[in-house]
N, C-alpha and C positions, 0 to 999 in steps of 0.2 A: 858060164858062171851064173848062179844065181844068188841074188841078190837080198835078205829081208833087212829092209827100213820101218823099224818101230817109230812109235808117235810120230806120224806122219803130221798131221793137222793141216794146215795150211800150205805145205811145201808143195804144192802141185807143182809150179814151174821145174823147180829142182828134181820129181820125178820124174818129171816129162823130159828131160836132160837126161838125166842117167840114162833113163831108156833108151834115148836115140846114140850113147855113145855105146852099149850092147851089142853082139853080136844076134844078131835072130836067133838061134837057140839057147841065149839065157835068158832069165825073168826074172820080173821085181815084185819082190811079194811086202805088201805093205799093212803095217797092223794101226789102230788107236783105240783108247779103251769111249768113243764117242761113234755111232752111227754118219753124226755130221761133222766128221774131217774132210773136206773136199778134197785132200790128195791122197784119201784111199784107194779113191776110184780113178785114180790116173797110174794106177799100177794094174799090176797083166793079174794079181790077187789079191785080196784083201781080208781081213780078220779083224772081228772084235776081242778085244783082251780085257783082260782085268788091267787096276788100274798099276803103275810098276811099284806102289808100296803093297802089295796085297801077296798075304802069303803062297799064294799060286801063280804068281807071276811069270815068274821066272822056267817053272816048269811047262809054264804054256806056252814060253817062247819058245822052248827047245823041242816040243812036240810038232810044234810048226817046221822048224828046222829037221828036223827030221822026216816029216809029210811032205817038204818042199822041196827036201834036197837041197841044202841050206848052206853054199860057200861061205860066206860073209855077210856080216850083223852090223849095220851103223842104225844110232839114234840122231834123231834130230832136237833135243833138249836133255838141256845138261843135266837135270836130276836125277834122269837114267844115266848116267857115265860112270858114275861110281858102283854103280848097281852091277853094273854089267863086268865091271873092273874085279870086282870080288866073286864073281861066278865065274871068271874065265876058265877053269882047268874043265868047269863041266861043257863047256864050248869047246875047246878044246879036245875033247873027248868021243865030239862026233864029228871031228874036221872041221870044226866052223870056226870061220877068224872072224876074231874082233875087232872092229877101228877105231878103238878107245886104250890111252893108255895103260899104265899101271895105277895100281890102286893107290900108289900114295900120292902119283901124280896128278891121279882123278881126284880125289880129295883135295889137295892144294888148288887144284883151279877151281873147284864148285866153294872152297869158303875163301874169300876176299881178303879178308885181316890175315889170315895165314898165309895166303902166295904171298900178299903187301911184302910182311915180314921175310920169308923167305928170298925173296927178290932183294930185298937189302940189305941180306947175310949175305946173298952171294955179290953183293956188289951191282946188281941191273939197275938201272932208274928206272924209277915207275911212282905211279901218282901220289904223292904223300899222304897217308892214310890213319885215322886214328880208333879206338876200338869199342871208346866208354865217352861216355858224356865228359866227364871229370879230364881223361886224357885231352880231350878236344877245348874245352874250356881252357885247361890251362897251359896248351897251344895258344888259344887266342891272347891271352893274358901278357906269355911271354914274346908275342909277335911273330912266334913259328906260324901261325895260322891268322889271315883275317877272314871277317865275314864278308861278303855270302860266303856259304860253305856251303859242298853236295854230300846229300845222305841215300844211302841204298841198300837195302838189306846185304847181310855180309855173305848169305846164302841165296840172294835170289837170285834169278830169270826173270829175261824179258825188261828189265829196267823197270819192275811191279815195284812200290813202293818209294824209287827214286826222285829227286825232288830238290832245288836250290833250296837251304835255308838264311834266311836274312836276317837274325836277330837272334841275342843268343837264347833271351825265353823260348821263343820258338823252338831251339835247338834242345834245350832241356824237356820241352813238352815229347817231343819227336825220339827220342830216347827213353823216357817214360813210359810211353803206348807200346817200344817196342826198341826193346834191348836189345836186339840182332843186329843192332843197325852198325853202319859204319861211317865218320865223318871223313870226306875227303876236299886238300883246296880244291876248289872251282878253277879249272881250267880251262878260263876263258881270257877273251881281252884281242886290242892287234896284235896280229902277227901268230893268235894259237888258233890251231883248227884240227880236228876229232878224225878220223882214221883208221882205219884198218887193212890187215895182210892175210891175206890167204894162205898157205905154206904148205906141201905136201913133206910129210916127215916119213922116207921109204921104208918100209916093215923091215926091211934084211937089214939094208946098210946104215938105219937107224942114224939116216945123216939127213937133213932138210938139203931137197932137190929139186924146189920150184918154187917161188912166191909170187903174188899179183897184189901189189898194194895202191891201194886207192881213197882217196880224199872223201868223206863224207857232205854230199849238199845238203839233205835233207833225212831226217828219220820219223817213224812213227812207228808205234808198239812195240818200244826197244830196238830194233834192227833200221841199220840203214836202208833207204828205199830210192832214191838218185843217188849214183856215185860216179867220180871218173878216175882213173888211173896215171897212177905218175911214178917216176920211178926217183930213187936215189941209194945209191950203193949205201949209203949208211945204214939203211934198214935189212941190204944184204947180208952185213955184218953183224947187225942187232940180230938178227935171227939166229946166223950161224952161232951165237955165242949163246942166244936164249936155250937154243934145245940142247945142247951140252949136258943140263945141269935138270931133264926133264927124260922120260921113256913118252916117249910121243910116239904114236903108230897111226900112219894115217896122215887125212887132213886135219888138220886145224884152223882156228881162226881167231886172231891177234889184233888186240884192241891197241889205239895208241891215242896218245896228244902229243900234239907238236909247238913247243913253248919253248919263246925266249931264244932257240936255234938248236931245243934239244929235242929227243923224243924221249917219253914216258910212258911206259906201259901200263894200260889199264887195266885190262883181263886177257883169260886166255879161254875160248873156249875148245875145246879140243873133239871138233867135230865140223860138219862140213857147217859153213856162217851160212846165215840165208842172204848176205849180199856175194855171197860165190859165183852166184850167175852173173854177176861183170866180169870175172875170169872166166868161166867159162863161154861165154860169149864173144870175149878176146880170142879165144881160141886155146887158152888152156887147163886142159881135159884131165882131170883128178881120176877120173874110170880109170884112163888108160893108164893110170900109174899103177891104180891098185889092181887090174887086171894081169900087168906083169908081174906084178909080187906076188900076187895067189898063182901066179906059173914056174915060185922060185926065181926070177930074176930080178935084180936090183935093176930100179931105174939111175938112166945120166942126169947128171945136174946141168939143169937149164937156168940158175937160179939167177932172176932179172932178164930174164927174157921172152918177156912181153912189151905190146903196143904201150904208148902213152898216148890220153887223150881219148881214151874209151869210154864212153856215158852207159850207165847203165838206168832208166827211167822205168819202175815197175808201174804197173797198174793192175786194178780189179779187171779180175773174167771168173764164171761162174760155171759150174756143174747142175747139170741138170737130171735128177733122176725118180722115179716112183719106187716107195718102199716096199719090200717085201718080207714075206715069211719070217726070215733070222734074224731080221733088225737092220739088215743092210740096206743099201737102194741098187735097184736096177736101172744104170744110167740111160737117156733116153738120147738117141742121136739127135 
């Protein structure tokens, strides 16, 4: 099977994982529209693209796909998920699976106010969220909301933008510069703490068949970077019920707070998280899922069975390479 993972950037670890759960004759062909992505060059190819708004995009990823002999397409940022969710059939049309949902499902996780909403038509708990300065003020007013309150664009990545706000001026400025935004409580205090689950949702039987969820220690640039893993059937359950009411293909990765004795949902990103490597590192292996389903076979549900007590501690390691010719670098041992 071969492999291409667009916007690579930073995920070197997570390449160098895939690769080693491969069989020696497949490959991982890796694109970003930057020269200095270090985890270009931790794939067996690499390519510069345009950027995934540019009207040539999407035709250059299919050219590649087709020069590479192209099984299967995951991104590593959500902007491209919808992108990719509304080209499917022409994926589709040269063998190539996608690991991104549907398009309406891609949509609802990349805008925030709209899953919110969605999530509380169907009944799921998830972070109380508001949409306009006005709605959120007069939350606070009527004591549905107190301050601090967290704002975060309703469309972003990467937590770009996010930020406690403590006073309502403040919170009127902060909506002012930028309408996109969304107020959410602050959940924090004893007894809450920040979270997420890993999930493999099987292509065929379109039923979640694995979770690894784990305790957030510490984050920076949006993504957790220590984590350890714990387990409790409640979140077995929250999952089984979450994907119900979603076309989920593939990995995912499912944000949570845990308040007061509940859990709340805070995003969903439906792609492989970049704290996936404490699962995988536990020992389980999302390749081998999707390697059976690109062979036609549904995987067994293992779902909650993993280790507890698993740390995962990232740190900096570096690429070293001299440029050449095309824009690329020629890595140097």
């Amino acid at each position: 099977m071969n492999y291409l993972m667009l916007s690579a950037g930073r995920r070197g670890q997570l390449i160098k994982d895939i690769r080693n759960s491969l069989g020696p004759d497949s490959r991982i062909i890796a694109t970003d529209n930057s020269p200095n992505a270090p985890a270009l060059y931790l794939a067996d190819a690499q390519y510069l693209v345009p950027t995934i708004d540019a009207p040539d995009y999407i035709d250059t990823v299919l050219g590649i796909c087709r020069k590479e002999k192209i099984n299967v397409v995951s991104t590593f940022i959500d902007p491209e998920i919808h992108i990719l969710a509304k080209n499917r059939a022409r994926f589709e049309e040269q063998g190539v699976t996608l690991l991104v949902p549907d398009l309406k499902t891609a949509q609802l996780c990349f805008d925030k106010y709209e899953m919110f909403k969605y999530l509380s038509e169907m009944g799921i708990k998830t972070t109380p969220t508001w949409g306009t300065f006005e709605e959120a003020a007069e939350a606070i007013r009527n004591g549905e909301l107190s301050l601090p309150v967290f704002v975060k664009p309703r469309t972003g990545s990467g937590s770009v933008g996010a930020r406690k706000v403590t006073d309502i001026g403040t919170l009127r400025v902060a909506f002012e510069e930028n309408p996109g935004l969304i107020a959410q409580e602050l959940m924090t205090g004893a007894g809450c703490f920040d979270l997420d689950v890993d999930a493999y949702v099987d292509i065929i039987s379109h039923e979640p068949v694995a979770i690894f969820a784990k305790r957030k220690i510490s984050t920076t640039i949006g993504g957790a970077n220590k984590t350890i893993s714990f387990k409790d059937d409640r979140l077995v359950t929250f999952i089984r019920e979450l994907v119900k009411h979603f076309d989920f293909r593939g990995p995912i990765d499912v944000d949570f707070f845990y308040k007061d004795g509940e859990y709340y949902l805070s995003e969903i990103n439906p792609r492989f998280g970049g704290a996936y490597l404490n699962a995988y590192g536990a020992g389980l292996d999302f390749i081998r899922f999707i390697d059976k389903n690109l062979r036609g076979e549904a995987n067994e549900d293992v779902m909650g069975q993993f280790e507890e007590d698993v740390v995962m501690l990232m740190y900096d390691t570096v690429v070293i390479g001299k440029k050449t010719g095309d824009g690329l670098l020629q890595v140097l041992d």
